[in-house]
C-alpha positions as CSV (number, residue, x, y, z in Angstrom):
1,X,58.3,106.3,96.7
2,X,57.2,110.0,98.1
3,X,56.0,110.7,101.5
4,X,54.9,114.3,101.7
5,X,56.9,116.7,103.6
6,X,55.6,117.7,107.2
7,X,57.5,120.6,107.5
8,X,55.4,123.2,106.3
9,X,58.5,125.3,104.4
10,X,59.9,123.7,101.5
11,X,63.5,122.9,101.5
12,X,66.2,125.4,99.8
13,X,67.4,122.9,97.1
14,X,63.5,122.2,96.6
15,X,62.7,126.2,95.9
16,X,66.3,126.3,93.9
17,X,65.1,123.1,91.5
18,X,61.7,124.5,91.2
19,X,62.6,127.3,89.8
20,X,59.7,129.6,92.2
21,X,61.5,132.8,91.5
22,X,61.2,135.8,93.9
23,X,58.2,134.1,95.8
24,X,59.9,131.5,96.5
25,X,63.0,133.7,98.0
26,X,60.4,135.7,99.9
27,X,59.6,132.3,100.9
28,X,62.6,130.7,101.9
29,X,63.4,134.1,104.4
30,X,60.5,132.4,106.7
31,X,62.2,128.9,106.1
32,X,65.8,129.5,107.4
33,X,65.8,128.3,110.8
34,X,64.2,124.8,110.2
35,X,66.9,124.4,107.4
36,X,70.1,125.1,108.8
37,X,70.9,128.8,108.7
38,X,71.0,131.5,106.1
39,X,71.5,131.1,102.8
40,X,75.3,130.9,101.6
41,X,76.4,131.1,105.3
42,X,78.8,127.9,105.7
43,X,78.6,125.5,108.5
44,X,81.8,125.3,110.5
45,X,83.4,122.0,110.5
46,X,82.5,121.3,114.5
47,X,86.2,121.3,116.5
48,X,87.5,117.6,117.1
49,X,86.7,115.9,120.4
50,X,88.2,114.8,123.6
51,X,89.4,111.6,123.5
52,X,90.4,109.0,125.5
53,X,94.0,107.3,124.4
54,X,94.1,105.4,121.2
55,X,93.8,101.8,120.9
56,X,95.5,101.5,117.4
57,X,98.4,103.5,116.0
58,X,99.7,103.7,113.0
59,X,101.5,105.3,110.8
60,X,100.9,106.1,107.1
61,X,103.2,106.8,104.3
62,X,101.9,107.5,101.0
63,X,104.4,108.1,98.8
64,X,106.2,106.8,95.0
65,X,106.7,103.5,94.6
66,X,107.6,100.8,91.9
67,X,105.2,97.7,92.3
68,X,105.0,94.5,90.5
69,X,101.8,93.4,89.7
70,X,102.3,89.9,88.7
71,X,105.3,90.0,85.6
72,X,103.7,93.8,85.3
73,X,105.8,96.7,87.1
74,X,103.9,100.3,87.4
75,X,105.7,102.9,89.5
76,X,102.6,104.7,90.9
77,X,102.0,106.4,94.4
78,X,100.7,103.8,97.3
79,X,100.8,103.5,100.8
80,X,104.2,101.8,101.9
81,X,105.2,100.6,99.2
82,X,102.5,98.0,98.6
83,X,99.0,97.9,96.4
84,X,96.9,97.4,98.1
85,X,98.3,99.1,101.6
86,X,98.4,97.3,104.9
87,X,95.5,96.1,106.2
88,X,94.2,98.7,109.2
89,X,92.4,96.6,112.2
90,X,90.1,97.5,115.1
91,X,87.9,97.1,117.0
92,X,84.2,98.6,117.4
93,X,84.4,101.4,119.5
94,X,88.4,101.8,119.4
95,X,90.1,105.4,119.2
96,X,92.1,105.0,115.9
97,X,95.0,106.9,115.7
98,X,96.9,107.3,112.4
99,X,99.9,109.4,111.8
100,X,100.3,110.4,107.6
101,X,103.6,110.9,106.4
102,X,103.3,112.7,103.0
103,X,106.2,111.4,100.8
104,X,104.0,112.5,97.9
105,X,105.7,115.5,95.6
106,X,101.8,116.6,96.0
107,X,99.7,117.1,98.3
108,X,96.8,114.9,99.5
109,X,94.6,113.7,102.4
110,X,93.2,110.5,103.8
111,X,89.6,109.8,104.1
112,X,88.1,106.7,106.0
113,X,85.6,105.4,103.7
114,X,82.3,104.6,105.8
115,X,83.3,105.3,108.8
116,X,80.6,107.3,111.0
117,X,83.6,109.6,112.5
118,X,83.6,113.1,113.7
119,X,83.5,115.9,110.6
120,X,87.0,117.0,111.2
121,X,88.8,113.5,110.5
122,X,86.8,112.8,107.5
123,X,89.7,114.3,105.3
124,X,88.1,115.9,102.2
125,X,90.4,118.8,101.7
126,X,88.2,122.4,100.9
127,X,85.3,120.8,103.2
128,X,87.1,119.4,106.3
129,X,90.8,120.0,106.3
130,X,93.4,121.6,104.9
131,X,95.3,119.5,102.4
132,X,98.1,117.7,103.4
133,X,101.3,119.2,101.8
134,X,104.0,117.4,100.1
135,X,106.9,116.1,103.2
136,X,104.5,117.4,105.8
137,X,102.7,115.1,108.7
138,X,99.0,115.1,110.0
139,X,97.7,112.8,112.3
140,X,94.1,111.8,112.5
141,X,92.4,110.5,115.4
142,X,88.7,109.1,115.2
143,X,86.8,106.6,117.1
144,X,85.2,104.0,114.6
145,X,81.7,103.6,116.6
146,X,80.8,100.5,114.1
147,X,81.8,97.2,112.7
148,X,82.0,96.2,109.2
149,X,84.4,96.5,105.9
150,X,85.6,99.8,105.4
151,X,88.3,101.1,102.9
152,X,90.6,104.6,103.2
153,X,91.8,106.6,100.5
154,X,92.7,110.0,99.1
155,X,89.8,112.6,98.8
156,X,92.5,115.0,96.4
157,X,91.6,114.6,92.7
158,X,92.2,111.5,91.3
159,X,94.7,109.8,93.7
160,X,92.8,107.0,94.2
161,X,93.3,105.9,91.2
162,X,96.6,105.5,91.5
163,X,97.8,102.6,94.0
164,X,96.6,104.5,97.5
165,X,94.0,102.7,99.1
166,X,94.0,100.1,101.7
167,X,91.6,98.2,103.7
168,X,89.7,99.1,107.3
169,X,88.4,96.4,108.6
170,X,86.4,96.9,112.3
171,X,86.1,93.9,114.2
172,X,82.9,93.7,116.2
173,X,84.0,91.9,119.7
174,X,80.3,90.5,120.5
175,X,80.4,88.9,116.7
176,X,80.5,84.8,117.0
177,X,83.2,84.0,113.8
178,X,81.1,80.8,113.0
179,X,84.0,80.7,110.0
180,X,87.1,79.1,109.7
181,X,89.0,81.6,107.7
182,X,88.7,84.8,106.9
183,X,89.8,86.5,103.3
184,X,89.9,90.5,102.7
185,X,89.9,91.2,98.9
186,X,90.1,94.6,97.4
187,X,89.4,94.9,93.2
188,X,90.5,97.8,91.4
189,X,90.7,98.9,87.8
190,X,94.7,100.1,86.7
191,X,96.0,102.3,84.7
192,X,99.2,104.4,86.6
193,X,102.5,103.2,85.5
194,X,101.5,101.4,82.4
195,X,98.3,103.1,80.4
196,X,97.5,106.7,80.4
197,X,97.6,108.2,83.7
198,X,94.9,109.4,86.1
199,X,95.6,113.1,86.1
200,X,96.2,112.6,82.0
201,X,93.0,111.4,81.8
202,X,90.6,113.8,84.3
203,X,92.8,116.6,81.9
204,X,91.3,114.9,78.8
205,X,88.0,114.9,80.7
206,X,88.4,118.4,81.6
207,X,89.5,119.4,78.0
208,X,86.0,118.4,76.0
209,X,84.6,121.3,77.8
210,X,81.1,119.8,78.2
211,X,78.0,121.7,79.9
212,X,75.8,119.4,82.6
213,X,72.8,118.0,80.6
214,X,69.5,117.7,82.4
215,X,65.8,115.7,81.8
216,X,65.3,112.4,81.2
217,X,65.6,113.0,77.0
218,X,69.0,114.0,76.9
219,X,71.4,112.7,75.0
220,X,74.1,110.6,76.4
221,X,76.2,110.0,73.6
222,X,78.4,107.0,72.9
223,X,80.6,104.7,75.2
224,X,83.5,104.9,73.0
225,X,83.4,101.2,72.3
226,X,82.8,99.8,75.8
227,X,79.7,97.6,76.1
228,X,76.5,98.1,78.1
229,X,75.0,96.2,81.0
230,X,71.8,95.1,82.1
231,X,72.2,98.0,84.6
232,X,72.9,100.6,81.8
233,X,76.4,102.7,81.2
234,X,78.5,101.6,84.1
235,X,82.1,103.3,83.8
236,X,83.9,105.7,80.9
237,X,87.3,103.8,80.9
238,X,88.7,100.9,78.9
239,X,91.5,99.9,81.4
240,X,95.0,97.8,80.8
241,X,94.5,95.3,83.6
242,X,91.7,94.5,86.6
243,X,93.4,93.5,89.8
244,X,92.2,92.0,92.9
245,X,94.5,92.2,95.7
246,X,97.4,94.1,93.9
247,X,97.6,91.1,90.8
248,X,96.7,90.8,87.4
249,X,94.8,87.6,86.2
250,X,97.7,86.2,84.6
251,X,99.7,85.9,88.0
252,X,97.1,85.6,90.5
253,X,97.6,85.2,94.4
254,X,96.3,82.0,96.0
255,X,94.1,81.6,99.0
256,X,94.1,78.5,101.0
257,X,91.9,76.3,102.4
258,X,90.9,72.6,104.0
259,X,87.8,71.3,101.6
260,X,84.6,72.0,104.2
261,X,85.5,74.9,105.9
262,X,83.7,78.0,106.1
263,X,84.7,81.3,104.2
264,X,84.1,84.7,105.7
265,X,85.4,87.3,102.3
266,X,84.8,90.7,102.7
267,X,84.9,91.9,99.4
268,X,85.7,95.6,98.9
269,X,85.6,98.0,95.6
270,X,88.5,100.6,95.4
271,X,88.3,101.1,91.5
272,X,87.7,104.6,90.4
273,X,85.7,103.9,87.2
274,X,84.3,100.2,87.1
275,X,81.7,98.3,88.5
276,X,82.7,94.2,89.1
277,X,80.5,91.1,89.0
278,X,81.7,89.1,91.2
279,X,81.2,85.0,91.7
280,X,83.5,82.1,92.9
281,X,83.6,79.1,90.1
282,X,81.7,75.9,91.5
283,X,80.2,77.5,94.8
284,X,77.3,79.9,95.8
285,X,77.3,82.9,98.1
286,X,75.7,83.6,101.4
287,X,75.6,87.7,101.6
288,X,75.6,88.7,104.9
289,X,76.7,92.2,105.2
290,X,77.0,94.9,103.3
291,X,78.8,98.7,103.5
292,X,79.6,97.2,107.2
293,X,76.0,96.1,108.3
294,X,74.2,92.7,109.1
295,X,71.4,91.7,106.2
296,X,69.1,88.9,106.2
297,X,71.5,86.1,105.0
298,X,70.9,85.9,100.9
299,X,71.8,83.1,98.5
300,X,73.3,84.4,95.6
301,X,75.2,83.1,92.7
302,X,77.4,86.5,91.9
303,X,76.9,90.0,93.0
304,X,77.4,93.4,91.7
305,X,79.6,95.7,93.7
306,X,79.7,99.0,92.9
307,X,82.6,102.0,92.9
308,X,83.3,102.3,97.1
309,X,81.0,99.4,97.9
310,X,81.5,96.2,100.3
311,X,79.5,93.0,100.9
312,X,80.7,90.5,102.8
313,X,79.6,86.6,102.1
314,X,80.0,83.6,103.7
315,X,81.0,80.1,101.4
316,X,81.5,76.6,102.5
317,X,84.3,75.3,100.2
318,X,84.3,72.6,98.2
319,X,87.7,70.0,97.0
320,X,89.7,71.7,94.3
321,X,90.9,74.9,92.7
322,X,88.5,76.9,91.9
323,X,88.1,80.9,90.6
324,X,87.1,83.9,91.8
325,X,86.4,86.4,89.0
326,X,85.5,89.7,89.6
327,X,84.7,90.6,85.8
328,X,84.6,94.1,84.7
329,X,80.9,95.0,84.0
330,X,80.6,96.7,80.7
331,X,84.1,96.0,80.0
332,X,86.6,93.4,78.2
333,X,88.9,92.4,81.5
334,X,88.6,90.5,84.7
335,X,90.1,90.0,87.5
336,X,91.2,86.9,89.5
337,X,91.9,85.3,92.3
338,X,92.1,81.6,92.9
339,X,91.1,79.3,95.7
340,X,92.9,76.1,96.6
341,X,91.4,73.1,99.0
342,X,92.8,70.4,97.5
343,X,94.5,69.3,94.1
344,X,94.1,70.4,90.8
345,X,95.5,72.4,87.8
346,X,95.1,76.6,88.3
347,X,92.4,77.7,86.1
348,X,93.4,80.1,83.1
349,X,93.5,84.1,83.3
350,X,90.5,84.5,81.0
351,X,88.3,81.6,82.7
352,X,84.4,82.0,83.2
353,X,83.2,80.4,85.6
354,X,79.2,79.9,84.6
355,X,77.9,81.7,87.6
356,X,79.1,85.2,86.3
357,X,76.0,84.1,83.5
358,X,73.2,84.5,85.8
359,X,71.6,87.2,87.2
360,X,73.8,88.8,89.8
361,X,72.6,90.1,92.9
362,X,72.1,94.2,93.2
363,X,73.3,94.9,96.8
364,X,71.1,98.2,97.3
365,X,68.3,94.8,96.7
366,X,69.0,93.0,100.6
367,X,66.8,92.9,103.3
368,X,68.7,94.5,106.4
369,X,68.8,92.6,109.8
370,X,66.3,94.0,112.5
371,X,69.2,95.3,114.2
372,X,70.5,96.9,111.5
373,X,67.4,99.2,111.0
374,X,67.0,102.9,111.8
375,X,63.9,103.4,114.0
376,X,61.4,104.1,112.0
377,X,60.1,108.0,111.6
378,X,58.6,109.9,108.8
379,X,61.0,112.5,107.6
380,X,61.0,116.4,108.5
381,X,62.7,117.0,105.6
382,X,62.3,115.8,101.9
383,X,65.2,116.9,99.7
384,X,65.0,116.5,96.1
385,X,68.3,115.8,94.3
386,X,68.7,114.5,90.2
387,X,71.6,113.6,88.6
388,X,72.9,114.8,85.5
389,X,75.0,115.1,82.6
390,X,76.3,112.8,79.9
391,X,79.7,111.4,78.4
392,X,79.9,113.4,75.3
393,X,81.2,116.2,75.7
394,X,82.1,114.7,79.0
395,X,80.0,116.4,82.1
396,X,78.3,115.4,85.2
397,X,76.7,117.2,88.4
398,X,73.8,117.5,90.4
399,X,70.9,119.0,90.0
400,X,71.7,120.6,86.7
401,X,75.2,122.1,88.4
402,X,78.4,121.3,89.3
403,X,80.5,121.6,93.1
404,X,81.6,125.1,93.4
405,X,78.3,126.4,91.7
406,X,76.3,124.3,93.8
407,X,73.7,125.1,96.7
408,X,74.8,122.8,99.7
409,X,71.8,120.7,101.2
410,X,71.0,122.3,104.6
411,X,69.1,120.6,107.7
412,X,69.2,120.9,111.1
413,X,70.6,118.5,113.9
414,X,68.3,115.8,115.0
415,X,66.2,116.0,111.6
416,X,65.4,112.7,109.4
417,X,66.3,113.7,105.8
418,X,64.9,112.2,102.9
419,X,66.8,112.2,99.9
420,X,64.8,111.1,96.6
421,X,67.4,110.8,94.4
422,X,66.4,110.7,90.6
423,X,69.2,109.4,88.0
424,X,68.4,111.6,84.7
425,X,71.1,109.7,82.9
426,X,71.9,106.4,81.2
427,X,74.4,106.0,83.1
428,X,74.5,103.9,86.8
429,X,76.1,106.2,89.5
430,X,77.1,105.2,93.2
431,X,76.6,108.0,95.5
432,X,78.0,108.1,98.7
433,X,77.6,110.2,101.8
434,X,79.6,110.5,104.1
435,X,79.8,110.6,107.8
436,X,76.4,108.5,108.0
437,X,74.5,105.3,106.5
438,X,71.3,105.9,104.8
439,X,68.2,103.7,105.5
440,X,66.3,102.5,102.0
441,X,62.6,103.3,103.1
442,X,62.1,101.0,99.7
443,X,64.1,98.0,100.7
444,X,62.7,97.6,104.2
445,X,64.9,100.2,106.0
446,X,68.6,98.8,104.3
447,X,71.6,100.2,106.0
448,X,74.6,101.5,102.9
449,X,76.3,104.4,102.7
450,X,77.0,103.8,99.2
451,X,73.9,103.0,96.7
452,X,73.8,102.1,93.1
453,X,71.1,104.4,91.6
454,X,70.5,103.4,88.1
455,X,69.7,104.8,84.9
456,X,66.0,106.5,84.9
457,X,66.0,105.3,88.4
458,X,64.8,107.0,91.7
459,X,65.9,105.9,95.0
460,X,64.7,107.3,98.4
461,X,67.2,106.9,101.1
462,X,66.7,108.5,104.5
463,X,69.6,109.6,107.4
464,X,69.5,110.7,110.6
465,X,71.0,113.7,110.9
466,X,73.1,113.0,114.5
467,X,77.0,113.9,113.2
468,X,76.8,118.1,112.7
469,X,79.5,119.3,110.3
470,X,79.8,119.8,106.6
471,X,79.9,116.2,104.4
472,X,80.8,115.3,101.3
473,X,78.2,113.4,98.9
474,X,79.0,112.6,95.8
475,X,79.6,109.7,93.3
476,X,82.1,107.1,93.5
477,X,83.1,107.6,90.0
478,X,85.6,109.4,90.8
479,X,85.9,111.3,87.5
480,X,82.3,112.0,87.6
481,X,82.8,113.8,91.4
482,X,86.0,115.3,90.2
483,X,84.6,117.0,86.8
484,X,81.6,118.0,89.1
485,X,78.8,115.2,90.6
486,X,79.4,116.3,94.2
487,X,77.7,118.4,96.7
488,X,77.7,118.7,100.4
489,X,75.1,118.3,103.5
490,X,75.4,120.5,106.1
491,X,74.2,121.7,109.7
């Protein structure tokens, strides 16, 4: 989908991509006020507001734990002690204030995945903040405008896949609750403790040396034994155990329910590497939200949910024991949870329940809710980004680089941007941005700020741009953004 560009300069990452030459440099001197400012010239991350007093506080201590993950002990690094950390609750429009004690013998940061806050809370140390140094406190303070799942975790290297992440969940106060209970479930793929571990394998990573492959012919290489899905490569790690909520399949935790009542499970994807296809045995799925906003309610028996996505579904439950399997797509492992209404005998670790065999539901696919939806506008900017690289020698970027050699994406405040982002690869990547939620011009104006884009795919995804700083966008592979698939948006 292309819409052409009414701005009568191209953009800077369009003359970069091009390739123009001097004519197009010449070009871009005329171009440099609709775009954000000269080139190379950071943006300053804007000074935090004035707030009023915070509704929530907390405090936050990240530091080296031993955890039990059902017969399985890992000492990794979590939040309090606990994988996944304590739930965070507020409400839409609450000041959150958060207080991090860094019991870490590294440093590290905390960033609020989703959350539409100001630029200097967003924690991404080098773009927002200073890291947080080992025994030393920061405090963040944000107002989380919206309602809907959210997750935090570390923005410093590979942390989150250790055991530090934890759920935000923003309650909206106007929202009915036509449910009876209400489940918050976080999956995750593990390693720390028992495998090889995180910063072992980024090193590994790191140590093939590879150069960022571009065009649509490159080759990919292998995926070292792992399968493929119908959506293509979907993750570079073979990993010892899946977890949902903190326990291996073989010792699950139990939810509990009367037979009849409603389900409200917000389903959120903290892995670092893997992609899950989720279903619950003997039952089908009302979506109804996902990344945090309303959709037009979809039927669905499973659903994909990518690296740092969240759906939300809605289940009447039926009498019985029944599973909830969030299998590892391209992957031998699963992980489990069970579901009790009545009785029955637990269903085994490796059990399959039949609707993980149909076609499972993309989320970047829903319909939003009409109030959901940006207003609609034609863009004033078109920015053309690609993604690139391959897994052998392992390499990934954007637009044939990688961060630190990259040229940020400048606009201006008030702008609609379009990004048309083109997936060169066989693999499926999920980019996020932060500090906004795009609108999918292609799927009826759908509100995400984190999209599957895959293989040989291009998606078009618009934002306002209405929060000045300098973000982070990137994908939620976190190897991939860590050896180099990351840029930044700025103004």
């Amino acid at each position: 989908m292309s819409t052409p560009n009414p701005n009568p300069c191209l953009t800077r990452r369009q003359l970069v991509v091009g390739g123009l030459g001097l004519g197009a440099s010449a070009l871009l001197a005329g171009c440099t006020a609709a775009t954000g400012g000269p080139p190379g010239a950071p943006v300053p991350v804007p000074a935090a507001p004035t707030l009023p007093p915070p509704a929530v506080e907390a405090t936050l201590r990240p530091g080296v734990s031993t955890v039990d993950l059902g017969g399985v002990t890992a000492q990794t690094w979590c939040y309090d002690g606990r994988v996944p950390g304590a739930e965070l609750r507020a409400k839409a429009g609450d000041v959150v204030q958060i207080r991090v004690r860094n019991g870490l013998p590294v440093e590290t940061s905390v960033h609020w995945h989703g959350i539409r806050l100001h630029n200097a809370a967003d924690g991404v140390p080098g773009i927002t903040q200073d890291p947080i140094a080992a025994g030393a406190d920061y405090t963040y303070t944000f107002t989380a405008p919206d309602p809907g799942t959210y997750f935090f975790h570390p923005h410093s290297g590979v942390q989150i896949d250790r055991g530090l992440y934890a759920p935000l969940i923003i309650d909206d106060p106007a929202e009915p609750g036509d449910y009876d209970t209400e489940w918050v479930l976080v999956l995750d793929d593990w390693t720390d403790g028992i495998g090889r571990s995180p910063d072992d394998i980024l090193a590994a990573f790191k140590a093939e040396g590879g150069t960022v492959g571009q065009g649509m012919n490159h080759d990919m290489g292998g995926m070292g034994g792992m399968g493929r899905s119908p959506l293509g490569d979907v993750g570079d790690i073979a990993y010892p155990h899946y977890l949902i909520n903190g326990r291996i399949p073989a010792a699950p935790l139990t939810l509990t329910a009367k037979p009849g009542h409603k389900a409200r499970i917000r389903i959120i994807n903290a892995a670092a590497d893997t992609l899950f296809r989720v279903a619950l045995g003997g039952h089908s799925l009302t979506v109804t939200h996902t990344d945090g906003y309303p959709v037009q309610p979809t039927n669905a028996r499973a659903v994909y949910v990518g690296q740092g996505e969240r759906v939300d579904l809605l289940v009447s439950l039926a009498d019985g024991v029944f599973p909830l399997v969030a299998a590892a797509e391209g992957k031998q492992g699963q992980g489990l949870i069970l579901v009790r209404t009545g009785s029955g005998a637990a269903p085994s670790a490796g059990t399959w329940p039949v609707e993980l065999d149909t076609d499972p539901l993309l989320l970047s696919d829903l319909a939003p809710s009409e109030a959901a939806r940006l207003p609609q506008r034609e863009p004033d900017q078109i920015e053309r980004v690609t993604l690139n690289g391959q897994m052998k020698p392992f390499a990934w970027g954007m637009n044939g680089t990688t961060f630190g050699s990259d040229t940020p994406i400048r606009t201006s405040a008030g702008r609609r941007v379009r990004l048309q982002m083109t997936n060169e690869t066989m693999m499926a990547h999920p980019m996020h941005l932060h500090g906004h939620t795009w609108s999918l011009p292609g799927r009826g104006g759908l509100r995400k700020d984190t999209v599957m884009v895959l293989p040989m795919q291009t998606l078009v995804a618009d934002l306002q741009a209405d929060n000045p700083g300098r973000w982070a966008y990137h994908c939620h592979n976190i190897y991939h953004a860590e050896i180099g698939m990351m840029t930044t948006l700025q103004y």
